[in-house]
C-alpha positions as CSV (number, residue, x, y, z in Angstrom):
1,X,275.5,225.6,157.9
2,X,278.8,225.7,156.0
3,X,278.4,229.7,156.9
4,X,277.9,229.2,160.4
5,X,281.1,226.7,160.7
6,X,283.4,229.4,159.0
7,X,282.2,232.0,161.7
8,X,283.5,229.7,164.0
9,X,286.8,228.1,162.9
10,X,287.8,231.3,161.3
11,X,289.4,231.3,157.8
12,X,292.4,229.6,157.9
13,X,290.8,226.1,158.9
14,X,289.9,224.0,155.5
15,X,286.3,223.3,155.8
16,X,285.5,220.2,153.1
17,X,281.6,219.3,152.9
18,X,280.0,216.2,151.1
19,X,277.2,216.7,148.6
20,X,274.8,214.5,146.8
21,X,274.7,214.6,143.3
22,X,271.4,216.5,143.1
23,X,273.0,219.3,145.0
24,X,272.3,222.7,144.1
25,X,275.7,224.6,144.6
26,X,275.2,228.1,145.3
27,X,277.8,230.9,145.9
28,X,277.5,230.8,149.8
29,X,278.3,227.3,149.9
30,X,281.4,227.8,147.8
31,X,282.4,230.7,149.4
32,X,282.2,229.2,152.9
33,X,284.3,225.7,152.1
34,X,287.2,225.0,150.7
35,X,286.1,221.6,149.2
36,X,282.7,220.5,147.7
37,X,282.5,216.7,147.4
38,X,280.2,215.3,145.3
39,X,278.6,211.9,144.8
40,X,279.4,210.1,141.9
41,X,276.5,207.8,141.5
42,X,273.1,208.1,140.7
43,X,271.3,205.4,141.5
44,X,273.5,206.2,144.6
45,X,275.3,203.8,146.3
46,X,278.8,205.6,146.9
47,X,278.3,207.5,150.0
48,X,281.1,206.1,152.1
49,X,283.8,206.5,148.3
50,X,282.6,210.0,148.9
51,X,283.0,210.4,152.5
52,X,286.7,208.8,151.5
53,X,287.6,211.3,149.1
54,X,286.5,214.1,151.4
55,X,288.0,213.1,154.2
56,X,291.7,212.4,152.4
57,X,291.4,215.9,150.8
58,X,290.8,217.2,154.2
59,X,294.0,215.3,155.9
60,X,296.2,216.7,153.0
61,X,294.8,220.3,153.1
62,X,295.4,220.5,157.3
63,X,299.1,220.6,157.3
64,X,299.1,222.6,153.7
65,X,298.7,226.8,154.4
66,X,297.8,226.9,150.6
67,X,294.2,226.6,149.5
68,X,292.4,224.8,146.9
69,X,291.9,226.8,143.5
70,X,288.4,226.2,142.4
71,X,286.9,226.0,138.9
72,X,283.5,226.6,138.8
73,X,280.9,226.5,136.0
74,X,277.3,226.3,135.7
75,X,274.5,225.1,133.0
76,X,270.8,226.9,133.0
77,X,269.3,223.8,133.3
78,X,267.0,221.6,136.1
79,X,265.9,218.7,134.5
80,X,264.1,215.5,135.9
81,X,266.0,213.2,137.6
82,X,264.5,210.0,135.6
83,X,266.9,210.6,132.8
84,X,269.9,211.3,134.8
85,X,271.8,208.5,135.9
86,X,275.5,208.6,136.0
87,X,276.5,204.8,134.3
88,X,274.0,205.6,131.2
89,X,272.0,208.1,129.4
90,X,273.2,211.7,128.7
91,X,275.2,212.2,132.2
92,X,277.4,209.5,131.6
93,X,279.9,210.9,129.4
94,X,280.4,213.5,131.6
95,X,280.7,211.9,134.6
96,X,283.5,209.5,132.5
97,X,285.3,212.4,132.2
98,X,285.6,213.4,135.7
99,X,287.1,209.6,136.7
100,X,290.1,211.0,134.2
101,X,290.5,214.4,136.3
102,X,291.2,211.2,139.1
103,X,294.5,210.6,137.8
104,X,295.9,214.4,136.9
105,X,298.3,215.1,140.0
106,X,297.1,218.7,139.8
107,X,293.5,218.0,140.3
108,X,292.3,217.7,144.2
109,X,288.8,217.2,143.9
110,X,286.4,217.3,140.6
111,X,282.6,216.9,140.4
112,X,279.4,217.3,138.6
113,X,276.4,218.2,140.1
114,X,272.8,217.9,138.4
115,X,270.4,219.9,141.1
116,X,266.9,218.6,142.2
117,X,264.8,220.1,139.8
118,X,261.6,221.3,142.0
119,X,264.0,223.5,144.4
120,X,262.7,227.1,143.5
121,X,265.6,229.0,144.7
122,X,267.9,231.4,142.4
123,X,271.1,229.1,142.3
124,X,269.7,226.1,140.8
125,X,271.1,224.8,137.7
126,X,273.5,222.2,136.5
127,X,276.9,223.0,137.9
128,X,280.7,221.6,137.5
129,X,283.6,221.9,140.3
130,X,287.3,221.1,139.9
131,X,289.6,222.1,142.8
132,X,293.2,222.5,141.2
133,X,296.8,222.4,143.6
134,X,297.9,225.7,141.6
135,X,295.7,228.6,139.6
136,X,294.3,227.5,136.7
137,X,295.8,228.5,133.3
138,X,292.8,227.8,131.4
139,X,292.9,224.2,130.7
140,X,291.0,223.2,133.1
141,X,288.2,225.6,132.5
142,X,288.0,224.3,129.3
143,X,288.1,220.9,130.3
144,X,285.0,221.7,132.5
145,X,283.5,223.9,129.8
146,X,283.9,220.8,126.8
147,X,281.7,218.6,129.7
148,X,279.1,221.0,130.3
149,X,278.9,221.7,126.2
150,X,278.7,218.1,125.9
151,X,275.7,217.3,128.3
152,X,273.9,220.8,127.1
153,X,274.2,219.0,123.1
154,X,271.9,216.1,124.5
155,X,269.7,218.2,126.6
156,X,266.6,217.2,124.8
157,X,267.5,213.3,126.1
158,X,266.8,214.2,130.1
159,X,263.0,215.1,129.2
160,X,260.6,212.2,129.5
161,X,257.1,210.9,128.7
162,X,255.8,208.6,130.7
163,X,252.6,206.4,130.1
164,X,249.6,207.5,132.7
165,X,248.2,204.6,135.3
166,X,245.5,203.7,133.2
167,X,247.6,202.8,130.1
168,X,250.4,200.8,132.2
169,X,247.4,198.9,133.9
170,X,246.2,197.8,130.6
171,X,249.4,196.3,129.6
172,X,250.6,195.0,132.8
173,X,250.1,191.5,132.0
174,X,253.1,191.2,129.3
175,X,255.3,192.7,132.0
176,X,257.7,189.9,134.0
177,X,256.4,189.7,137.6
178,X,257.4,190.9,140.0
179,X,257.5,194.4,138.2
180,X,258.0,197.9,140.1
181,X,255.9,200.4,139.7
182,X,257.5,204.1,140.2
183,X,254.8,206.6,141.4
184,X,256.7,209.6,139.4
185,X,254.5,212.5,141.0
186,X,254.8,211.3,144.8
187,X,258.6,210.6,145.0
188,X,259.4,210.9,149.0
189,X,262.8,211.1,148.8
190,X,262.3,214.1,146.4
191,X,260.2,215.6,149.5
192,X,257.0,214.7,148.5
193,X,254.2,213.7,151.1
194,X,253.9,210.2,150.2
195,X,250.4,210.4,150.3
196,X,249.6,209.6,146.9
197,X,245.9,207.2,146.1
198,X,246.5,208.0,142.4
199,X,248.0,204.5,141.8
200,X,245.1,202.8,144.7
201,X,242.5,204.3,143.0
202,X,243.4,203.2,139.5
203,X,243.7,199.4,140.6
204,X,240.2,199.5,142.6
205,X,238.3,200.7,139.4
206,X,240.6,198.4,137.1
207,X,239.4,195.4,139.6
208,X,243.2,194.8,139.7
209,X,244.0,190.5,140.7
210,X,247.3,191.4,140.9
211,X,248.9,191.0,144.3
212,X,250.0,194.5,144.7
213,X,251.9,196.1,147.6
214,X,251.6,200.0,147.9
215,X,253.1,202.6,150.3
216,X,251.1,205.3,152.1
217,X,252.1,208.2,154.7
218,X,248.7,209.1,156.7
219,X,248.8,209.0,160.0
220,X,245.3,209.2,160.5
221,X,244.9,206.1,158.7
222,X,247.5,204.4,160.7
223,X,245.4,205.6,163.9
224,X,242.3,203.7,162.9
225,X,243.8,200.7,162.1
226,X,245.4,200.9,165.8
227,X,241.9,201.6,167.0
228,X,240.1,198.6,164.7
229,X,243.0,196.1,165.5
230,X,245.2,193.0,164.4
231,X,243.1,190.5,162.2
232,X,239.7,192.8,162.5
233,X,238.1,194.4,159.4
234,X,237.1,198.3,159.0
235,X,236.5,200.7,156.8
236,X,239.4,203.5,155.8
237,X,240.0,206.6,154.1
238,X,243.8,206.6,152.8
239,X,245.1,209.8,151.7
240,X,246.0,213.0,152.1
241,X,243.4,215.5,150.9
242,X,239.4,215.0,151.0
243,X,238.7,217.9,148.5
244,X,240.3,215.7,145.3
245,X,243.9,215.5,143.2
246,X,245.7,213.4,143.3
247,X,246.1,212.3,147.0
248,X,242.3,212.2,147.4
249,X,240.8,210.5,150.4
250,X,239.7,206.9,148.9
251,X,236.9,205.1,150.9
252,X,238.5,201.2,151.2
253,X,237.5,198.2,153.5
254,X,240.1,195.7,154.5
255,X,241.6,194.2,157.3
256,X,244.4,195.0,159.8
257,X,247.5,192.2,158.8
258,X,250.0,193.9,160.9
259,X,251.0,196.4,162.7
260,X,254.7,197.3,163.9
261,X,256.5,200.1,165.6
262,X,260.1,199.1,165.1
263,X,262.7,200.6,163.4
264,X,264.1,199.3,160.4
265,X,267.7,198.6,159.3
266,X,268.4,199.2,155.3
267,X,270.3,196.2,154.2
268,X,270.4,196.5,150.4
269,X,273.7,198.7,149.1
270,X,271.6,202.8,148.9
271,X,271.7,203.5,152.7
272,X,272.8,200.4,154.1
273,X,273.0,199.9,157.7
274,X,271.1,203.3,158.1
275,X,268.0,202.6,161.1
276,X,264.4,203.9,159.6
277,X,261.7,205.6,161.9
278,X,258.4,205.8,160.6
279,X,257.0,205.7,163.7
280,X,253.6,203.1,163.6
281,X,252.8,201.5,160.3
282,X,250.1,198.5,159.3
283,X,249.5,196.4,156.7
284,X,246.2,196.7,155.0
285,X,244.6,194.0,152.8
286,X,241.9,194.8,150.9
287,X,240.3,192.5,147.9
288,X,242.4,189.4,148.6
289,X,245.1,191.5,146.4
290,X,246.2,194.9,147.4
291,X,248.1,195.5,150.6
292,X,248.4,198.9,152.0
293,X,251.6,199.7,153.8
294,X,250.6,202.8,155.7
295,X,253.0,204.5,158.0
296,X,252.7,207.4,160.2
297,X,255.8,209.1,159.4
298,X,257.8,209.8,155.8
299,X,260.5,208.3,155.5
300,X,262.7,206.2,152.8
301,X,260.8,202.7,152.0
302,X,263.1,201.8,149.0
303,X,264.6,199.0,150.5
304,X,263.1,195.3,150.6
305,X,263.6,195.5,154.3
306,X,260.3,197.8,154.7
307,X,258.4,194.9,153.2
308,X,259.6,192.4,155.0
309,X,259.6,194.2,158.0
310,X,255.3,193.6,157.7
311,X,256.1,189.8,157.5
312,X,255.5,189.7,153.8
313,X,258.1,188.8,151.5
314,X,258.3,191.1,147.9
315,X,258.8,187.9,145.8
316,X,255.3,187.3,146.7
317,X,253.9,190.1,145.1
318,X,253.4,190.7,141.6
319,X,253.3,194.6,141.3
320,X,255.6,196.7,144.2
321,X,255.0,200.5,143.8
322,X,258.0,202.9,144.7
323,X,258.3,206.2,145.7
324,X,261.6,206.7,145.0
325,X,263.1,207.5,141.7
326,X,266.4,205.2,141.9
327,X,267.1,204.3,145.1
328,X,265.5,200.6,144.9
329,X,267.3,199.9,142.2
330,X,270.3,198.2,143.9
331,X,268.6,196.2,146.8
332,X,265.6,194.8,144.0
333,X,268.3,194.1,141.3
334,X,267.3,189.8,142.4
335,X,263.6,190.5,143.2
336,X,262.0,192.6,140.6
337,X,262.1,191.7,136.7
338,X,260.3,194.9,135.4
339,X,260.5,198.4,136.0
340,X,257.8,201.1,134.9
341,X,257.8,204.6,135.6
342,X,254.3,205.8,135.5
343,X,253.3,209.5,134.6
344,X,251.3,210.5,138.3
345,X,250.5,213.8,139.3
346,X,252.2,215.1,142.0
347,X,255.1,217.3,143.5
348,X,257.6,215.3,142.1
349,X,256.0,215.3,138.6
350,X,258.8,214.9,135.8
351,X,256.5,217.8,133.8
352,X,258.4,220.9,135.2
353,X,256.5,223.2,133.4
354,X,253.3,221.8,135.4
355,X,254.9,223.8,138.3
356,X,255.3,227.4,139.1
357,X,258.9,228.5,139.7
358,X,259.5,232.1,141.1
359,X,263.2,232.2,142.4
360,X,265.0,230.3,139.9
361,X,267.3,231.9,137.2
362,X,265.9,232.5,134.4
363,X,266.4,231.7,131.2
364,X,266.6,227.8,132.0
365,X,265.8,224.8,130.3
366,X,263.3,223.3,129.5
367,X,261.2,226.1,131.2
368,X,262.5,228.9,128.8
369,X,263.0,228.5,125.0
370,X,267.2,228.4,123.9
371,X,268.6,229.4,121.0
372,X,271.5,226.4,120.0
């Protein structure tokens, strides 16, 4: 895209693009603009500070014929996203650092990029940006390069363990209600289907009486609730495969609750006031405890609003599973009183070396061994 706008407005027009914080920053991109904007937060919730700082930079570059000079490092490194939040953990420092770069006068822009992990493609890594007013004399490369040294020295911290299904379902009862569940392997704003009966499947066979609300993408299911009806009771096959793993096709029998077509309008602080197709969805209420939000369409169902939107109300529940890795976090910072992030298998899986990568750089961590 950023390619295709410089063939157009030629090469004396500043181009300044907005990026989210799991961007992966190849050389094409940099090339083609003369700012790259990154988002400072992670969970985030500073899309429009971004949009701010991009679109101030732009103002003062229009009527200046000198262009940014750009700093530009990289770390071999793709690491989950559990482990990577921007207020705490082993990203924080660095990100601290950058709110100083704020207040040189010589700095324009500065941010820190930690790339979605399960893009196979040969530019991913951990990367650092600082747009200077003048060419750099060094300090600021090793300003960038004391950050990255700093994050690579806790490396070992962004690697996690979770605890499988099984093992949180045995334990759940000590947990605060209502407590998320995160569905680690089926993450759909990582890209994943959403299709996911790992979690389902666990609470039938546990004979779960917790009040449990789950999301599902499967359009087929959606169909046949259409077909059975409001308030009638049918049989169903949630899921996305029928040949097994982990999105295996799971015989259930409940009954239609709802069923709604409407949009919905994020109100909590990730995404707010952003409208939410997911074209026809039900509610499906199987053994008097777990409620099947099925819709026919991925989309983002973070936010309380996709609850509620079904005429049920999350405080209700005692277990909520998430696909999302962060992005609830804001909007269910009144509603839910635990948080577990549960080992499932999946495209999203926080074991990257469960996954084949063909394109990436390599050496990288934690794929490759490192010498310190």
């Amino acid at each position: 895209i950023l390619e295709r706008v410089r063939s157009v407005v030629g090469p004396h027009v500043p181009v300044v693009c907005t990026l989210d914080y799991h961007a992966a920053i190849t050389e094409k991109m940099r090339q083609n603009a003369d700012l790259l904007v990154g988002y400072r937060t992670y969970p985030h919730v500073d899309y429009a500070q971004a949009g701010v700082r991009a679109a101030r930079n732009l103002l003062r570059l229009i009527p200046d014929k000198s262009r940014p000079y750009p700093v530009f490092k990289r770390l071999p490194m793709i690491v989950p996203p559990e482990n990577a939040e921007t207020e705490k953990g082993p990203m924080a420092e660095g990100m601290a650092r950058l709110q100083i770069l704020d207040r040189d006068e010589k700095v324009i822009s500065a941010s820190l990029f930690c790339s979605q992990p399960w893009l196979d493609v040969p530019d991913n890594n951990l990367s650092l940006i600082i747009y200077t007013k003048e060419r750099d004399t060094g300090y600021y490369s090793e300003y960038a390069q004391r950050i990255l040294d700093s994050i690579w020295e806790k490396r070992q911290e962004f690697l996690v363990d979770f605890p499988d299904i099984k093992t949180v379902l045995a334990n759940i009862g000590q947990y605060p209600k209502p407590v998320i569940l995160i569905d680690s392997g089926d993450i759909t704003t990582a890209g994943c289907p959403g299709d996911s009966t790992e979690i389902l499947r666990a609470l039938l066979d546990f004979s779960s009486p917790w009040k449990t609300i789950i999301p599902l993408v499967d359009p087929e299911t959606v169909q046949r609730a259409v077909a059975v009806g409001k308030g009638n009771e049918g049989e169903f096959f949630p899921g996305g495969s029928p040949n097994g793993g982990y999105n295996l096709r799971t015989p259930v029998k409940a009954r239609v609750l709802s069923l709604s077509d409407t949009p919905i309008r994020i109100k909590g602080q990730s995404l707010a006031g952003l409208k939410l197709d997911m074209g026809c969805r039900v509610c499906l209420k199987m053994n008097e405890a777990i409620h099947l939000i099925v819709t026919e369409y991925s989309s983002w169902a973070h936010d309380p609003e996709f609850i509620r939107s079904m005429l049920l109300k999350p405080e209700d529940f005692d277990i909520l599973v998430q696909k999302s890795h962060k992005l609830f976090r804001a909007a269910y910072a009144n509603i839910a009183r635990s948080v577990i992030a549960v080992g499932t298998s999946g495209c999203s899986s926080p074991r990257l070396d469960q996954f084949v990568f063909t394109k990436v750089k390599r050496p990288v961590f934690p794929l490759d061994p490192f010498e310190e």
